[in-house]
C-alpha positions as CSV (number, residue, x, y, z in Angstrom):
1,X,-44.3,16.3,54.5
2,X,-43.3,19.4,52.1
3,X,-46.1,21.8,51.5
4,X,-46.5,22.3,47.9
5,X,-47.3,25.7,47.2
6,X,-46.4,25.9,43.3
7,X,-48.8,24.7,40.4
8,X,-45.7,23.2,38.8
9,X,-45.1,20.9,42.3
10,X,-49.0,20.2,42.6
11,X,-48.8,18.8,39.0
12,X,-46.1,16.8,39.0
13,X,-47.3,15.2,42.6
14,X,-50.8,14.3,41.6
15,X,-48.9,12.7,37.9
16,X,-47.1,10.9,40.5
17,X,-50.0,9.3,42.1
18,X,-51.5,8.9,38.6
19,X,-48.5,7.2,37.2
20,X,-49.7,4.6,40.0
21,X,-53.1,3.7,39.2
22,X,-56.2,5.7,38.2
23,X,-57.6,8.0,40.5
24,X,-60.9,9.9,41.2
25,X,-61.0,14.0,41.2
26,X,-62.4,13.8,44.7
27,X,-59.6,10.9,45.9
28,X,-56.8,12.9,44.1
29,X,-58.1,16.1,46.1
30,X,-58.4,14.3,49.2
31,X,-54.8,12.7,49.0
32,X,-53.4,16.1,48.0
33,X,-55.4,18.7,50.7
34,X,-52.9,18.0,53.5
35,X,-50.0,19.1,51.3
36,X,-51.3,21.9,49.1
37,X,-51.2,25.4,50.9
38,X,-53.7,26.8,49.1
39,X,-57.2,24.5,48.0
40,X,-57.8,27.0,44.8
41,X,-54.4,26.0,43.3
42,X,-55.3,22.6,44.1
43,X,-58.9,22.9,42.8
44,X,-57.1,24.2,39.6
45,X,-54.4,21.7,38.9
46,X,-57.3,19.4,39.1
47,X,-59.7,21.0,36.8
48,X,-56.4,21.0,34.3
49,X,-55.7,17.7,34.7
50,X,-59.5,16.7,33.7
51,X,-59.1,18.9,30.6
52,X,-56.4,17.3,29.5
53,X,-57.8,14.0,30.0
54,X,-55.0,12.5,32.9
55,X,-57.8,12.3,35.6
56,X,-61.1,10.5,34.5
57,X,-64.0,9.8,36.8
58,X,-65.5,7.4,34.1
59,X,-61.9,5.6,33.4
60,X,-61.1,5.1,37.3
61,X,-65.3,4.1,37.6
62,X,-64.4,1.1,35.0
63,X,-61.4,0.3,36.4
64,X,-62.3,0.6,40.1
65,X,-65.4,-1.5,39.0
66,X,-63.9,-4.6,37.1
67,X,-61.2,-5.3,40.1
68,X,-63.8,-5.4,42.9
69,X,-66.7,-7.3,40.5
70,X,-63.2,-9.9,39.9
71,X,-62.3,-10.2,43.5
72,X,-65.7,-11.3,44.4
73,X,-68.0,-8.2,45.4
74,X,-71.4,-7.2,44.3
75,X,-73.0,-4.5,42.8
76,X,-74.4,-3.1,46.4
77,X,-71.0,-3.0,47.7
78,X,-69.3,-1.8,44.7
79,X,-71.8,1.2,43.8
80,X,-71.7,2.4,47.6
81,X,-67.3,2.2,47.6
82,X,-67.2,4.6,44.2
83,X,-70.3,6.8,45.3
84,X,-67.8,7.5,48.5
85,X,-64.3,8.0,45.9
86,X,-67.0,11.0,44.0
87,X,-68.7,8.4,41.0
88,X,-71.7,9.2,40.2
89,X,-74.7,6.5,40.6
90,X,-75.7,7.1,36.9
91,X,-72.0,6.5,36.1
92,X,-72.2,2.9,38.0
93,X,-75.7,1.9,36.3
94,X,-73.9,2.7,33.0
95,X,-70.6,0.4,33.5
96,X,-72.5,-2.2,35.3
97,X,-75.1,-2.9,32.9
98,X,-75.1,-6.5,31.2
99,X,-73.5,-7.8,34.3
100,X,-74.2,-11.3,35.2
101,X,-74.2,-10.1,39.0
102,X,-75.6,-14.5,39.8
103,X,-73.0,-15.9,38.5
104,X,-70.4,-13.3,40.2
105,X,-71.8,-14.8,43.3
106,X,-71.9,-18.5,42.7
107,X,-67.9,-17.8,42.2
108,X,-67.8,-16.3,45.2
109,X,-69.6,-19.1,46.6
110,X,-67.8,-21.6,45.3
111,X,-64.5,-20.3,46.5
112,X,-65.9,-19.7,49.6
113,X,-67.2,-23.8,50.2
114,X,-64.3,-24.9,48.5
115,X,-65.9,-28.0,47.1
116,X,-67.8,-28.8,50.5
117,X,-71.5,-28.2,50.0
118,X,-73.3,-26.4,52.9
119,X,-74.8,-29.1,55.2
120,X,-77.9,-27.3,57.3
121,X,-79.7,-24.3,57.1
122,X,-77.3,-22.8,59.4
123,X,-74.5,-23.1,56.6
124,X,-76.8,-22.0,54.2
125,X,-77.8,-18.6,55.7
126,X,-74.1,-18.0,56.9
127,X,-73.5,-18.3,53.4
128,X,-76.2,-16.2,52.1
129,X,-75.2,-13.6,54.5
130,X,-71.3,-13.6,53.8
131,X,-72.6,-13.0,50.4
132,X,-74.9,-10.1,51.1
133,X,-72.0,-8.6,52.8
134,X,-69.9,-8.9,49.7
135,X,-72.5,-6.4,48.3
136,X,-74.7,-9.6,46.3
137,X,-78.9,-8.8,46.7
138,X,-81.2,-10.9,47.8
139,X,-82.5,-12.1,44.1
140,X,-78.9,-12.8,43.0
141,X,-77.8,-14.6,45.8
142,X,-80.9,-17.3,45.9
143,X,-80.0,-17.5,41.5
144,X,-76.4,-18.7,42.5
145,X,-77.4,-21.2,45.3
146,X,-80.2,-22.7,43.0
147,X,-77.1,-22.6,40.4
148,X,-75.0,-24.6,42.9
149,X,-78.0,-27.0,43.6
150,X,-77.4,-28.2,39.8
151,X,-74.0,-28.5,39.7
């Protein structure tokens, strides 16, 4: 791995991540610490990058946000996984609100039974707690089996 020790290099590398998919500050600084001799050019590049709007916290948040929410995850597990990528909470409560978090988990549900209700309470609770590790609370999870119960 090169050691990039020119602002011009340190640019172009963290565009190149960029050009990938959005990133936090903190993720792009992390990624980039290993191959940046010195952290104040790095700290700068950064810092230029946010002025000129290429690296956005609140971009990445929504973006970051909307692919977990669609792949199944709640709004526990989501808000702890872009507190630890430098999002701030308030950032989180903003995006998330008007979320319909119960029936993010009866999909999840659902293609976790794949059309085969839960016989005992055994099922059930393995359920429930495959669903609170997904990041679902307590409230929303009990909404999306009572959902189910109707279907």
């Amino acid at each position: 791995m090169k050691i990039l020790n020119e602002p011009k290099a340190i640019r172009l590398k963290i565009m190149d991540f960029l050009s990938r998919r959005e990133h936090s500050s903190k993720e792009i600084f992390q990624k980039m610490s290993p191959r940046v001799e010195f952290k104040e050019m790095l700290e700068d590049s950064i810092d230029q990058l946010i002025q000129d709007g290429l690296i956005s916290n609140e971009r990445f948040a929504e973006s970051y946000f909307q692919s977990r929410k669609n792949r199944g995850y709640g709004p526990l597990r989501i808000k702890n996984e872009l507190k630890q990528k430098g999002v701030s909470e308030g950032l989180f409560y903003t995006i998330q609100e008007g979320t319909d978090w119960p029936s993010y988990a009866l999909k999840a549900l659902e293609k976790k039974i794949n059309g085969k209700y839960p016989d005992g309470m055994k099922e059930v609770l393995k359920l429930k707690n495959f669903l609170n590790y997904r990041g679902f609370n307590f409230q929303d999870i009990d909404k999306a089996f009572s959902m189910l119960e109707r279907e």
